[in-house]
C-alpha positions in Angstrom: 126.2 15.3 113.6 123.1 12.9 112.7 123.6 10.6 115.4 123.8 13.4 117.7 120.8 15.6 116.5 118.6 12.4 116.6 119.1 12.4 120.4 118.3 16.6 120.4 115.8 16.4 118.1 112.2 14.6 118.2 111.8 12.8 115.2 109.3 14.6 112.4 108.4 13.8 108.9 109.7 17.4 107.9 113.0 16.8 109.6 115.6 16.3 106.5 118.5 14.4 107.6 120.6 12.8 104.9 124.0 11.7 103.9 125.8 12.4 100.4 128.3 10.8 99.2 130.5 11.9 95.8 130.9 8.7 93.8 134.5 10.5 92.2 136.2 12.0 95.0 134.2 9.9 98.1 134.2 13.0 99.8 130.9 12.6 102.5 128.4 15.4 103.6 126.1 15.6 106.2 122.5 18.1 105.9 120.5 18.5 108.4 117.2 21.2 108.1 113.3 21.4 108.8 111.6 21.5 105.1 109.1 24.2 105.7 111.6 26.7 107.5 114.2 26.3 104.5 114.4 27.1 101.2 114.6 23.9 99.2 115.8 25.1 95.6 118.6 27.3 97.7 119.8 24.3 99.4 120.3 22.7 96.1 121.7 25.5 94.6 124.6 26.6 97.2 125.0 22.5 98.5 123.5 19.6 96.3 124.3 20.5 93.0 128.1 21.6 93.4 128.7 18.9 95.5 127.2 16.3 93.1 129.0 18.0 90.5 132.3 18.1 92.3 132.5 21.4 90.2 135.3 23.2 93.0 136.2 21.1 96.6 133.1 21.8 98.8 135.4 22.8 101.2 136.3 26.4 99.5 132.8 26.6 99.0 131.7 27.1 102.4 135.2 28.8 102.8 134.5 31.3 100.0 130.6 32.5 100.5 129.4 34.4 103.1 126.0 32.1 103.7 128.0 29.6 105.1 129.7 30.1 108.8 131.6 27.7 111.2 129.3 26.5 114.1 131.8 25.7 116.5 129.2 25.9 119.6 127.2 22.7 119.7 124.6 23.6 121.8 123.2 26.1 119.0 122.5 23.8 116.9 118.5 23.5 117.7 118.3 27.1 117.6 119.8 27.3 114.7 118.0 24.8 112.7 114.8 26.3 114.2 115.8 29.6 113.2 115.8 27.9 109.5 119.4 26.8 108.7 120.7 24.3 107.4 123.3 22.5 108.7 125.9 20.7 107.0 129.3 18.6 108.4 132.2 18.2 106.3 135.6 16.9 107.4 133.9 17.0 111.5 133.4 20.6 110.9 130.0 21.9 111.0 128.6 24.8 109.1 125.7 26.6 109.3 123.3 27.6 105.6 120.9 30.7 105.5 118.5 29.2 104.1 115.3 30.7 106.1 112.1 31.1 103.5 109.6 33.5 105.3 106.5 32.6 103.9 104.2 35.3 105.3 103.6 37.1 102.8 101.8 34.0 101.2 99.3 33.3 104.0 96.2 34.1 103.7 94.4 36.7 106.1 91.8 35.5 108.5 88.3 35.3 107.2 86.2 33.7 109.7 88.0 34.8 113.0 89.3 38.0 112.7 91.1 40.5 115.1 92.0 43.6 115.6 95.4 43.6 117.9 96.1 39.9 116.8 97.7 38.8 113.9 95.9 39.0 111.1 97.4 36.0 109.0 96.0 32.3 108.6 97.1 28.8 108.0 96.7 28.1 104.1 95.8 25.1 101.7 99.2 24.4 100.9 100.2 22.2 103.9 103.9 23.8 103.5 103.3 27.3 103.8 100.6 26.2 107.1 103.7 24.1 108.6 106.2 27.2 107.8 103.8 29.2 109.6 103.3 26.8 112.7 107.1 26.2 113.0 107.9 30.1 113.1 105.0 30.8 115.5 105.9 27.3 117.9 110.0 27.1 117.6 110.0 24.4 120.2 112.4 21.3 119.9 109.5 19.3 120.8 107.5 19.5 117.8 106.6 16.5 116.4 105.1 16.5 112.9 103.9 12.5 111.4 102.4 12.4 108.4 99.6 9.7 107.3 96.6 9.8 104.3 93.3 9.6 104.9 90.6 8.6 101.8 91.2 5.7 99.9 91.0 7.5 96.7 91.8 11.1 97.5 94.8 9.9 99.2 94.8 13.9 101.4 97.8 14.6 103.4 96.8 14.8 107.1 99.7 16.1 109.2 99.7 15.5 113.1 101.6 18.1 114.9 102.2 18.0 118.9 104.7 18.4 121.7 106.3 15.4 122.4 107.1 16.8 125.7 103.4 18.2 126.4 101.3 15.9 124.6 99.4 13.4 126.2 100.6 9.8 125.0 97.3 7.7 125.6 95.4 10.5 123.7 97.8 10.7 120.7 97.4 7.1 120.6 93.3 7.1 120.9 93.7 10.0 117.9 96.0 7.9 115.4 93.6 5.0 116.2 90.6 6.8 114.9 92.4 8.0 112.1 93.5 4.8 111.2 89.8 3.4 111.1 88.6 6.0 108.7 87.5 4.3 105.8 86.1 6.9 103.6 87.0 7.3 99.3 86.9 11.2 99.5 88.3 13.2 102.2 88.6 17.0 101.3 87.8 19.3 104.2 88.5 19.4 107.3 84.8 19.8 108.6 84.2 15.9 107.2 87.5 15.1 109.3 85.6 16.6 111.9 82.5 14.8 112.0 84.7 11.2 111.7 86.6 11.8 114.4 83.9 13.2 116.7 82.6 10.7 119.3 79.0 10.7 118.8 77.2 11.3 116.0 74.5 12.9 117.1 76.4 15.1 120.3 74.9 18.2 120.9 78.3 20.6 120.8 81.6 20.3 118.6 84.3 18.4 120.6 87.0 19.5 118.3 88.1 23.4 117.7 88.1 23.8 114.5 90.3 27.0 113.4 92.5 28.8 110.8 94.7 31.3 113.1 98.4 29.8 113.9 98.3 31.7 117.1 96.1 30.0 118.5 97.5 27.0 116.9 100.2 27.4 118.5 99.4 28.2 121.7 97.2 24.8 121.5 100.2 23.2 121.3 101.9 24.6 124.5 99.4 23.3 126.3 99.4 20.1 125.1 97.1 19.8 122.6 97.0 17.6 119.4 96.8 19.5 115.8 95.5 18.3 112.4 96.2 19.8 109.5 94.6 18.5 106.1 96.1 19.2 102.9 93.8 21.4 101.0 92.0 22.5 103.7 92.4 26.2 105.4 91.6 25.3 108.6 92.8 22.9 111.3 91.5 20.8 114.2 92.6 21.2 117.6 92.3 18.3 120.2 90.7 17.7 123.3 88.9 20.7 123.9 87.0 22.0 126.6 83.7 23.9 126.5 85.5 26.8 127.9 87.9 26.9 124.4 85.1 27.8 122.6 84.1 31.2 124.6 87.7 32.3 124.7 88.7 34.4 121.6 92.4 34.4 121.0 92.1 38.3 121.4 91.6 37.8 125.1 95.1 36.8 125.4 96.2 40.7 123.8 93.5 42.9 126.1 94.0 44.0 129.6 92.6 41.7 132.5 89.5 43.4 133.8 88.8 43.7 129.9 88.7 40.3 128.8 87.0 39.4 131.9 84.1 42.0 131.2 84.4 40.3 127.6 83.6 36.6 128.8 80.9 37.8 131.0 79.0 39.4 128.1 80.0 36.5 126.0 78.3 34.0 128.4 75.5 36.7 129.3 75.0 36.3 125.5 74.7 32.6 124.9 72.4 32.4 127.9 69.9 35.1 126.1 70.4 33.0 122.8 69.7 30.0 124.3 66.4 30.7 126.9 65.5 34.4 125.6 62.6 32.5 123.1 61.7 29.7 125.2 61.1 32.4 128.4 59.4 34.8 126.5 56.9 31.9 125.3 56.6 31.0 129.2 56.0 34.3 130.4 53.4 35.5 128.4 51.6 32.1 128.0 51.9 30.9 131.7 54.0 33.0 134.2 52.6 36.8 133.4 53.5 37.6 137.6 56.9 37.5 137.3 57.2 41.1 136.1 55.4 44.0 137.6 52.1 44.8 136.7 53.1 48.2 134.2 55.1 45.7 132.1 53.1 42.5 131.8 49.8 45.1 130.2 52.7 46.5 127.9 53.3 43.0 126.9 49.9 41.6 126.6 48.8 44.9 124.4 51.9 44.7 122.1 49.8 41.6 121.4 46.9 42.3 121.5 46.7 42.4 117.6 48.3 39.2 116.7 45.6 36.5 116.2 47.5 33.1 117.2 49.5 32.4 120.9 53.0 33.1 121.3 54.8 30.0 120.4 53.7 30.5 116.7 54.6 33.7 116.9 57.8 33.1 117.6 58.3 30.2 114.8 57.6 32.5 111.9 60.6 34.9 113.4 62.8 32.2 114.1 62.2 30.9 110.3 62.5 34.2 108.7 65.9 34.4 111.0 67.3 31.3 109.9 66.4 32.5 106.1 68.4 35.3 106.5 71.3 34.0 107.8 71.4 31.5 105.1 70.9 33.5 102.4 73.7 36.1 103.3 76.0 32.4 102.9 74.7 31.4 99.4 74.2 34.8 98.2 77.4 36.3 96.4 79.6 38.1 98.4 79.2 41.4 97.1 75.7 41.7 97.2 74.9 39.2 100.2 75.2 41.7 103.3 73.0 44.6 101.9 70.2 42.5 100.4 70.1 40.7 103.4 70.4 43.7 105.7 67.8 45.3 103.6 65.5 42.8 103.3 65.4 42.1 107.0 64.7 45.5 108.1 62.2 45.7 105.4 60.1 42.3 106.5 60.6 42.8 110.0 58.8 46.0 109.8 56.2 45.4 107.5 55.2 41.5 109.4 55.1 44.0 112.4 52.6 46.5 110.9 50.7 43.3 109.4 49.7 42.4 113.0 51.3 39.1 112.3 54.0 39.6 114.9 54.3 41.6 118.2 56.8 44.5 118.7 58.4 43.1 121.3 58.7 39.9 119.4 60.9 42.0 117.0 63.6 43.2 120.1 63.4 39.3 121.2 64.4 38.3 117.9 66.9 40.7 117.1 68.9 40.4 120.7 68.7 37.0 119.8 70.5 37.2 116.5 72.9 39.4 117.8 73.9 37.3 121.0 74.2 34.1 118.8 77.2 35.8 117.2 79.1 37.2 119.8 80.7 33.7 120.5 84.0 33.9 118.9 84.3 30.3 117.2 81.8 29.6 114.7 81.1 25.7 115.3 79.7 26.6 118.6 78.2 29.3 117.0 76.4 26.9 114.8 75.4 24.7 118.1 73.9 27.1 120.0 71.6 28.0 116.6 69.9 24.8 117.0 69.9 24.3 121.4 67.0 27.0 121.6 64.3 25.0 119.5 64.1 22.2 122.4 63.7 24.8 125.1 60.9 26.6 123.0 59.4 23.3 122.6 59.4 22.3 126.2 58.1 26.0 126.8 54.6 25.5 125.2 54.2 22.9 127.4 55.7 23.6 131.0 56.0 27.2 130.8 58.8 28.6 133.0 59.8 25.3 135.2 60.2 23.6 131.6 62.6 26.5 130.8 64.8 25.9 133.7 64.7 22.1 133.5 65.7 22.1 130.1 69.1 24.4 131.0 69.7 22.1 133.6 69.6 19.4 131.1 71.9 21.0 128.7 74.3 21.4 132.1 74.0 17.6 132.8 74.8 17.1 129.3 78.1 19.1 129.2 79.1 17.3 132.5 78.8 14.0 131.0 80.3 14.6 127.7 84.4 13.7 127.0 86.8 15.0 124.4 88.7 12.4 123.5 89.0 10.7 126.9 88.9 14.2 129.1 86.4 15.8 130.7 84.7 18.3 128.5 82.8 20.7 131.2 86.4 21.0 133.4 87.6 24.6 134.1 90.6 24.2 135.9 93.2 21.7 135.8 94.7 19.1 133.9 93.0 15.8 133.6 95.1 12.7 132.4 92.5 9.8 130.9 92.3 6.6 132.2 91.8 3.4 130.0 88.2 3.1 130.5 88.0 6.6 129.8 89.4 6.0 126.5 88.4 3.1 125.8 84.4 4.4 126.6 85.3 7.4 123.8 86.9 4.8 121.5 83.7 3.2 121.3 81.6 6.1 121.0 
């Protein structure tokens, strides 16, 4: 049955397949089972032990309990031992264990990305409960789980999980590489695993999706996607990515069609306004006033009529006391953080706008710009976009409105140019296999 399931199988570090042997009676035994779908203290409770202790012949064991069943149908034998059984041979009969551990109802729920229609469960710290997970959500043949350390001194599990049918080869290869070449004493989050592996370390936007929902997890890996998961960590990394990943919420995949589509519209309408909504409002007033009619450009220029310094500074002392905010809601403790923070914005947005020190429309700008930063659904890019508005402000107290659009374009040059591990980062459509000097050029980034 080993030699056999060796063929079926890919080979995995949580794929148990071992041999016993009674030293009395010589009688021989054969297991077969994935770790995290099975119970391990059942297995030695119903198999190991009364076989090691030759306390009745095995054989009316499985005759005499209703867990064990004949398998007499070879071709089940992956679904079975996906479905969490254990399979054992004894005298060239082949029996099948119930030994399938559910571990659900120890996940933790989602705390960053959240759903409503999804499910509402996460990966967890303990790497078997997140492989438990992963296995029941992904019960493909194909996974392939290796396990290596990372941190010379922390020693931290780091499982890689992919499709050994799916998975691109030369990628896999570029990703054990990097791993291999981390030389680091502490490794204990997966956001430092992040920054290691990136290829530059001074890119502009994340190329690696870092998450904690197995559904998504999982549907990474049907595509053909590699998967880290870090001991200790509740979230995983999933490699290469596009930029496209990142605007995609895995509730899109639950809606109707013309819904998620009106979704990613307003999603990309909303990183545009985070992104250029400062920078153009410092270009209109200070240099292109004719682009709106002439009712709305005297509304504009009288909301500031009171405020005695230009725009751009205007606009610094909103996007500080923003960035406070936000901060503080983090660090603050959680049951106090969203209504002082809520309060306290309302309350200094109102009275900096009765102090003359800010503009009313200054306030809407500000606001719709908070809010747009957060309707992207995956918080590293979230984080990205915070910071890719202070170079188009910048280049908008110099070159007004033609500074604005030349920055964007920049940003889209950028994304063109940039790879995820050896693919194209800015493709829509299509699968791209890397060449060598592909990978070899993100190797040495």
């Amino acid at each position: 049955m080993l030699e056999r399931l060796k063929i079926i199988l890919s080979p995995s570090e949580d794929l148990i397949q071992k041999e016993l042997t009674h030293p009395m009676s010589k009688q021989t035994i054969e297991l077969a089972f994935y770790l995290p779908l099975v119970d391990e203290a059942k297995v030695h409770k119903f198999v190991t032990v009364p076989f090691s202790k030759n306390e009745y012949p095995i054989s009316s064991l499985f005759q005499s309990n209703s867990n064990f069943y004949v398998v007499s149908d070879p071709a089940s034998w992956v679904d079975l031992i996906l479905r969490g059984q254990a399979l054992i041979e004894h005298q060239n009969v082949i029996y099948a264990f119930d030994a399938m551990h559910y571990k659900y109802n120890d996940a933790p729920v989602t705390q960053v990305e959240s759903t409503i229609r999804g499910p509402q469960h996460s990966i967890s710290e303990d790497p078997t409960i997140a492989l438990n997970l992963i296995r029941n959500a992904y019960m493909s043949p194909e996974l392939t789980i290796d396990q290596t350390q990372v941190g010379t001194i922390s020693q931290t599990s780091l499982y890689i999980l992919y499709d050994q049918r799916k998975a691109n080869l030369d990628t896999l290869k570029l990703v054990i590489n990097k791993i291999d070449a981390i030389h680091l004493d502490l490794i204990n989050s997966t956001g430092e695993l992040e920054r290691l592996l990136s290829s530059k370390k001074y890119q502009l936007f994340p190329t690696l999706l870092m998450t904690e929902r197995v559904d998504r997890i999982s549907r990474a890996l049907s595509l053909g996607k590699i998967v880290l998961v870090l001991k200790g960590s509740q979230y995983a990394l999933i490699l290469p990515v596009t930029f496209f990943d990142f605007i995609h919420a895995v509730e899109d995949h639950y809606e109707s069609f013309w819904m998620t589509r009106l979704l990613i519209v307003v999603r990309y309408i909303a990183l545009f306004i985070t992104v250029s909504l400062p920078g153009l409002y410092i270009a209109v007033l200070s240099y292109n006033p004719e682009i709106f009619r002439l009712q709305l450009a005297f509304s504009l220029v009288a909301s500031r009529s009171v405020v005695p310094y230009p725009s751009f500074i205007e606009v610094f002392i909103m996007l500080v006391m923003i960035e406070m905010l936000l901060e503080s809601s983090i660090r603050i403790p959680r049951f106090i953080g969203p209504a002082s923070t809520t309060v306290g914005g309302l309350i200094l947005g109102s009275a900096i706008q009765q102090a003359g020190l800010v503009s009313s429309v200054m306030i809407i700008v500000t606001s719709l710009m908070a809010i747009s930063n957060f309707v992207l659904p995956v918080y590293s890019m979230t984080l990205a976009v915070r910071f890719l508005k202070y170079p188009i402000i910048i280049i908008a107290i110099f070159f007004g409105l033609s500074g604005v659009c030349v920055g964007l374009y920049f940003y889209i040059v950028y994304l063109c140019n940039m790879r995820s591990f050896g693919e194209y980062y800015f493709r829509i459509r299509g699968k791209f296999t890397p060449q060598e000097g592909d990978i070899g050029q993100a190797g040495a980034r």
